[in-house]
C-alpha positions, -999 to 999 in steps of 0.1 A, spaced: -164 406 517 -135 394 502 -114 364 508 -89 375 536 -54 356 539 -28 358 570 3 360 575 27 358 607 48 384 593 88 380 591 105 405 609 122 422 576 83 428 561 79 453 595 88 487 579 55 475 554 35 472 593 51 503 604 39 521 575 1 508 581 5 517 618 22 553 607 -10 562 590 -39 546 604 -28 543 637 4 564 652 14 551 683 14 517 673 52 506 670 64 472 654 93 460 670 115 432 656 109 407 693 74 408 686 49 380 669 32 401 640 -2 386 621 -16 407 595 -46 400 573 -46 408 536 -73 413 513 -66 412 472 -27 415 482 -36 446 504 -26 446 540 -55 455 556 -52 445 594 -23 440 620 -21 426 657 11 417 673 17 395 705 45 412 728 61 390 752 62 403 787 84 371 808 66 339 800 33 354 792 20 375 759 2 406 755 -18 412 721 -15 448 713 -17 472 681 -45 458 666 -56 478 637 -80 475 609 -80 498 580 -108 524 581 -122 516 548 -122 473 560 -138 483 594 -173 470 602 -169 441 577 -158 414 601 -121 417 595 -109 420 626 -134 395 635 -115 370 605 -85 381 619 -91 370 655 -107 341 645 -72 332 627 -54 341 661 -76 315 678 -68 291 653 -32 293 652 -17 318 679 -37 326 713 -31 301 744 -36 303 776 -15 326 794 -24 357 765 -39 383 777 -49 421 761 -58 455 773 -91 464 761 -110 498 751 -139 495 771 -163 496 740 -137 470 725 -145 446 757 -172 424 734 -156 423 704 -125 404 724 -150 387 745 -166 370 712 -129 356 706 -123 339 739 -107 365 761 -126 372 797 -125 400 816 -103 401 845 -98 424 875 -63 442 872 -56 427 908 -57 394 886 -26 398 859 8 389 863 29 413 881 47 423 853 15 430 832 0 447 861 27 475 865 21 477 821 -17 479 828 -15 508 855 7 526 836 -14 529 806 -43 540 826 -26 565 848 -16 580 814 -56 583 804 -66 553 782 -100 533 793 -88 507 795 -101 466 807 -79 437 814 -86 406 797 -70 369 796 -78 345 766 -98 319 776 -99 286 756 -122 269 771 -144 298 766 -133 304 731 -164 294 708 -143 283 681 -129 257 702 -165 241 707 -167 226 680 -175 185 683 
C-alpha cells in the first residue's frame, strides 16, 4: 500500500469532502461545526471521518473509504491516526453491526444504549427507529492498543 498522509481538513476544503461523500457515500453531509480528518494517498483523497459535537461530548460519524482503497488497511491507517491525534475519552460512534470489530480494534467498546449521554441516546434511537443496525460504542483509551505501548 501506499504511503497515506492526513489531514484535519479546514472548513473551506469541505465542498472537496462533500464531493467524496456525494459519490461514494450519499447521506454523508459535511458541515462547517464539524472536525473533518481525511486520509490521502498520492494527493488523492481517499478516506473521510468527521467528529460532530453533540454538548460536551463527540460523535465520529461519516466515515468513508473509497471503494477502490477498501480492504487495504486504510481505514484501519486512518483510525490509527484518529487515536494518535483526535479520539479522547468522552467520543463515542454508532456502529454497523458488522463494523463493531473494526472500531473495537481502535479502542472503542461496545456499550448498551441505556449507557450514552442523553443527548446521544435520543440521536441513537432515532437512527434505529428509522432502520439502520446499528451498536453504540464509546472510545476507550485504556483499551486502545496503540496506547500500550511501553
Amino acid at each position: 500500500m501506499s504511503h497515506l498522509t492526513f489531514e484535519t481538513l479546514d472548513p473551506i476544503k469541505l465542498p472537496l469532502v462533500s464531493r467524496l461523500y456525494k459519490a461514494h457515500y450519499p447521506s454523508g453531509k459535511a458541515k462547517k461545526d464539524e472536525l473533518t480528518v481525511v486520509a490521502y494517498k498520492e494527493n488523492k483523497m481517499v478516506a473521510v471521518v468527521r467528529f460532530r459535537s453533540v454538548e460536551h461530548f463527540r460523535l465520529l460519524t461519516g466515515m468513508l473509504v473509497i471503494p477502490e482503497c477498501r480492504a487495504q488497511g486504510v481505514g484501519h491507517e486512518l483510525l490509527n491516526y484518529c487515536q494518535q491525534q483526535i479520539l479522547k475519552q468522552d467520543d463515542f460512534c454508532f456502529a454497523y453491526e458488522h463494523l463493531e470489530a473494526f472500531y473495537a480494534a481502535h479502542g472503542f467498546e461496545t456499550i448498551a444504549p441505556f449507557q450514552l449521554p442523553n443527548s446521544l441516546k435520543m440521536l441513537y434511537e432515532r437512527y434505529v427507529q428509522s432502520g439502520k443496525k446499528l451498536i453504540a460504542m464509546k472510545y476507550s483509551p485504556l483499551h486502545s492498543s496503540s496506547n500500550n505501548a511501553p
